[in-house]
N, C-alpha and C positions, 0 to 999 in steps of 0.2 A: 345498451343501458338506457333505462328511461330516465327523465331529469321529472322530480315533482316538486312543485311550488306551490306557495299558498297568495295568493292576489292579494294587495293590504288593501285596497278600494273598498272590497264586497267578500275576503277572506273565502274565494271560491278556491276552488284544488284546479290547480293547474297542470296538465300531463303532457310535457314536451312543449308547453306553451297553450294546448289548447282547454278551455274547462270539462271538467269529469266529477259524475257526480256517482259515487260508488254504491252501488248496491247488493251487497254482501252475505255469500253465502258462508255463514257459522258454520256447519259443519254437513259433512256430504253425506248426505243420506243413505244406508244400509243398501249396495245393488245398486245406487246410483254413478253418476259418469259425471267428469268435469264438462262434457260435451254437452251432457241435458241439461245442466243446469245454466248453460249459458245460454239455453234455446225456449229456457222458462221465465229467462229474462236478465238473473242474474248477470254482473259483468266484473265480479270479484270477489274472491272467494278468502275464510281466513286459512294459515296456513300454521297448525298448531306446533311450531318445531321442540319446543320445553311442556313441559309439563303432564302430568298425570294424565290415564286416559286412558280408550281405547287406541288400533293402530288401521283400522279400517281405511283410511285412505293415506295409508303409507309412514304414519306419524309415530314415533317414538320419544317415549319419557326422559330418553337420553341426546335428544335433537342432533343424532346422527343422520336422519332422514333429507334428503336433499327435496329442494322446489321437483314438481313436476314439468319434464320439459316444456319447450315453446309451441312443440307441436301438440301436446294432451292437452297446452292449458287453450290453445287458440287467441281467441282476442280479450279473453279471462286477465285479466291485473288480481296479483296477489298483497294480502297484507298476511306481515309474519309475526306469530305473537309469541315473544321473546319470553314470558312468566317472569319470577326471581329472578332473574338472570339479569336484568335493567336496575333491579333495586341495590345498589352499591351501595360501601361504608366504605371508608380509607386502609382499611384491613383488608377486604375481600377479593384475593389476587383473584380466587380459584373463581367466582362469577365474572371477575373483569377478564378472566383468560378465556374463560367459554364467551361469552359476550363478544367479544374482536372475530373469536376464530371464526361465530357463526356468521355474524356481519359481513365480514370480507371475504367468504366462502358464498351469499346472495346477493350481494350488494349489484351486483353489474349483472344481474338475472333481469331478460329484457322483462319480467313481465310481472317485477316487481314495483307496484305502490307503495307501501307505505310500511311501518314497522309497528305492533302494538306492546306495549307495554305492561306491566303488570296491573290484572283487572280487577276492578272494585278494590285499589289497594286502602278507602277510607271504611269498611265496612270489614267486620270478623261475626261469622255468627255466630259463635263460642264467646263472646266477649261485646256487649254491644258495644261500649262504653270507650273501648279502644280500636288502633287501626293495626290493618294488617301489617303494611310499610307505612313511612313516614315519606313526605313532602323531598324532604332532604336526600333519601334513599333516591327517589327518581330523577331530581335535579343529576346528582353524581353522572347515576347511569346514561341518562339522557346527554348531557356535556360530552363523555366518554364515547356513544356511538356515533354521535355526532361530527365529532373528530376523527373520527373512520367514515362515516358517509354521510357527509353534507346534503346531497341529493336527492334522499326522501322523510317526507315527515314523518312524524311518532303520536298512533295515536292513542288515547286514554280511555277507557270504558267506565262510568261510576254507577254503581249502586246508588238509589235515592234514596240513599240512608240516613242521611246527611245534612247540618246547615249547609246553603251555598254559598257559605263564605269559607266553611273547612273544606269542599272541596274545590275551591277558588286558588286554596292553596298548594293545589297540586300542578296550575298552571305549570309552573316552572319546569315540570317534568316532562310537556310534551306539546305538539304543534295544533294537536285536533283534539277536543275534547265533547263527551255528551253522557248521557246518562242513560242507562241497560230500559229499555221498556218494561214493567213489570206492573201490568195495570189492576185495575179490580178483578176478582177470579169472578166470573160467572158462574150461576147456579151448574153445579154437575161434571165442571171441568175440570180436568186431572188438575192437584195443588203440585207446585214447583216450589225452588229454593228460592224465587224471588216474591212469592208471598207468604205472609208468616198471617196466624191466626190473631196474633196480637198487634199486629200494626193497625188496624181497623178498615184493613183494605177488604180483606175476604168475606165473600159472598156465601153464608152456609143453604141458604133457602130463598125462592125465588121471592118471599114475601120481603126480606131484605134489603 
């Protein structure tokens, strides 16, 4: 098992003591191998064990799917992105019972980094105006796995939806935090979930 720390000096990620600076493959490309992606550079890949999706590199909506061994992942560090599952209320046996089992079923997987938590939980795009989770939902969750494995950080994904001060208030829920890149659309480039036609980001025409 790896031990991961954050440096309070220079808040670098530290991997058994030494610093690592993760460079993250979201999701594996159709026909691709964890082997190529670590030969294109990548040295961490995410591992989606909760939530909706495809199951192409092993993954399931029911995060029955176990990490890919030591030997497929190579010198590959994995982060596991937990969904709902992190977002607790004091009722919710049934996500704190999935949440442990999966924890302490990866936790001492040598080739786990880090744990991600529920993403863009300040952003609904059905609803601007509200959030998906609350602050308080991830504090819970976070306290909770935490107490099962002290030894790797939790990190946050946000949508730049946001004052940075609402999503300031999501600290509490995790140890790494940043915001999803989602820049101007260039003239001609396929449109994504991460630009809307009304935030005055997108690019309709080169004259633009």
């Amino acid at each position: 098992m790896s031990v991961v720390t954050i440096r309070t000096s220079d808040n670098m990620v530290l991997l058994d003591g030494r610093p690592f600076f993760a460079i993250q493959c979201r999701h594996l490309p159709e026909g691709g191998t964890w082997s190529a992606m670590s030969q294109t550079g990548f040295n961490c890949l995410r591992h989606r064990l909760f939530g909706a999706g495809d199951d192409r590199n092993g993954q399931t909506s029911g995060g029955q799917a176990a990490l890919p061994s030591p030997d497929e992942l190579g010198d590959l560090k994995v982060c596991v992105y937990l969904w709902n599952r992190m977002a607790l209320s004091g009722d919710d046996n049934q996500h704190a019972e999935e949440l442990a089992v999966a924890v302490r079923q990866l936790k001492d997987h040598p080739n786990l980094l880090s744990w991600e938590t529920y993403n863009e939980p300040a952003w609904r795009p059905d609803a601007p105006t509200s959030v998906s989770v609350s602050p308080e939902q991830l504090r819970t969750g976070y306290k909770f796995l935490k107490s099962i494995d002290p030894d790797h950080p939790v990190h946050l994904g946000h949508s730049a939806s946001a004052t940075v001060e609402a999503l300031q208030s999501y600290n509490v829920g995790c140890d790494i935090v940043g915001c999803n890149p989602y820049p101007v659309l260039p003239h001609r480039i396929r449109p994504h979930i991460g630009l809307r036609p009304s935030d005055g980001r997108a690019l309709d025409s080169p004259d633009q």
